[in-house]
Residue, then its C-alpha position, 0 to 999 in steps of 0.5 A: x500500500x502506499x503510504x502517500x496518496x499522489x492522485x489516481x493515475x490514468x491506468x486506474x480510471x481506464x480500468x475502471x472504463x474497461x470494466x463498465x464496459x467489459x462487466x464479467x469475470x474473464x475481464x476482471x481476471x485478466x485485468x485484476x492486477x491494476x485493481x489489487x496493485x494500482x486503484x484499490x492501493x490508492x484508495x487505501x492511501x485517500x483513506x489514509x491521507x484524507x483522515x490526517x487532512x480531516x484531523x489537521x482540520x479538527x473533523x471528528x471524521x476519519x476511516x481505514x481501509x479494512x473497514x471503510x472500502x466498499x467492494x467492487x464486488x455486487x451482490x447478485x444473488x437476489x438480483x435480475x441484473x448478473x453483472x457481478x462488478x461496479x464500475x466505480x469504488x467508493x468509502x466512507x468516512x465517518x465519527x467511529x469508523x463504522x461504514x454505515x454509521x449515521x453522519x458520513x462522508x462518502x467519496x465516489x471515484x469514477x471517470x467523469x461521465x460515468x456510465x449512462x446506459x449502466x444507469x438507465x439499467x438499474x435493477x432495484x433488486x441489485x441493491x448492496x445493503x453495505x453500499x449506499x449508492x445502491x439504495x434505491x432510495x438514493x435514486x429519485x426521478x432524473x428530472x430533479x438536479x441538484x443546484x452543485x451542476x449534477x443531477x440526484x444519481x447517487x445510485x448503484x452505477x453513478x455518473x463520474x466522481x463525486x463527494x457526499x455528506x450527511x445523513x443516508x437514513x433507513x432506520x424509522x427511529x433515526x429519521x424520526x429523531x432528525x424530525x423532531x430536532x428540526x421541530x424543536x428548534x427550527x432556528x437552528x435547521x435555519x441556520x444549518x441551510x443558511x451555512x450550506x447555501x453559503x458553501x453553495x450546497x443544496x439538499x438532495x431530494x432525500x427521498x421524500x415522504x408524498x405525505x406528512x409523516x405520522x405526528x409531524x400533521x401540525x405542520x403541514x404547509x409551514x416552510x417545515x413541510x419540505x424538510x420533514x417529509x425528507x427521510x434522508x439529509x444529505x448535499x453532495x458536490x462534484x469532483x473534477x478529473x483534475x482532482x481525482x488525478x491530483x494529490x491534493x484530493x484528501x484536502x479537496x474533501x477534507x474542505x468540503x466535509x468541513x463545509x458541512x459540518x453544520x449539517x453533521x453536527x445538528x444530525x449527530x446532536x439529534x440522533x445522540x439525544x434520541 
């Protein structure tokens, strides 16, 4: 592994080209070298570097490669979709290590562009419990775009590299907890969209509720309405070849996990006092 993460080097993001568009087994083997030798190694040291960038910063934030890696590997035993691999690789950094646990970071490197036609192809039952771009939750209508310049495609296939912050939640009593932080001090949920807005990031469509959740009815048609009906909370931004390719990406992240702290700090203030 090595022990300075110096950006990813064009043979990375050719394999990962080549196996979007090669996605079986005789592909991947004959080509696994520059995966086990080349991407996943600096994968690893983004890990590593990025944690030391957030560190200097003070960002309860970091994560290690043995636990923070997703794998390339899809989970195809439940799924009409065969394709056994990702085209892209992705980690999270988070408050304990833990790679699902609430209030992440995550950081997804693909050539930009990414690949449309795997996208138009989503198979919902190929969803990877451990990998949050494969949430089907994490896949509203291609018609709502983010105002960072890209659309809402965090989904199992992605659209070129990108990094997200905040709060993908599953659990019925974690999104109820965040609801009712927002309730009870929305001044504070004010100031939270007001720091994002002056980082220039905007929510994600978060998977929003048709209707007003059960207990939250009293505030149907308050400029509440929107931000509860979400179950997930979370802004992303896109990542450029130039910075994928440059060693000064862990810093690149680090800023902008250090743009949404306010986010993370009111979602972890929620979630811990539930």
């Amino acid at each position: 592994m090595p022990t300075t993460f110096s950006g990813f080097a064009p043979s990375d993001l050719a394999f990962l080209s080549g196996l979007a568009a090669n996605n079986d087994r005789d592909w991947f083997t004959a080509h696994r070298a520059t995966y086990d030798d080349g991407l996943k190694p600096a994968l690893e040291a983004l890990i590593a570097a990025t944690t030391a960038a957030c560190a200097a910063r003070k960002l309860p934030l970091g994560g290690e490669a043995r636990r923070s890696l997703f794998r390339i590997h899809r989970d195809i035993r439940f799924s009409k979709d065969k394709r056994p691999y990702k085209s892209h690789v992705s980690a999270t950094l988070t408050r304990d290590g833990g790679k699902l646990s609430p209030g992440l970071v995550y950081i997804h490197i693909e050539p930009e562009g990414g690949s449309r036609a795997a996208a138009d192809a989503f198979d919902p039952d190929s969803i990877d419990p451990l990998d949050p771009s494969t949430h089907p939750s994490n896949r509203p209508a291609a018609a709502v775009v983010a105002t960072t310049s890209i659309a809402d495609v965090e989904d199992a296939y992605g659209h070129g590299p990108f990094v997200s912050a905040g709060f993908y939640l599953h659990e019925r009593p974690n999104i109820e907890a965040f609801r009712r932080a927002v309730v009870a001090d929305p001044a504070a949920w004010a100031a939270v969209e007001k720091a994002l807005k002056k980082a220039g990031l905007t929510l994600a469509p978060g998977a929003a509720a048709k209707r007003m959740p059960k207990g939250f009815e009293a505030h149907a048609g308050t400029p509440l309405e929107p931000v509860l009906k979400r179950t997930q909370w979370f802004v992303r931004r896109p990542l450029t070849g130039a910075q994928i390719t440059s060693p000064d990406l862990p810093d690149v992240i680090a800023g902008f996990a250090t743009e949404t702290l306010p986010l993370l700090r009111f979602g972890w203030s929620a979630l811990d006092g539930r």
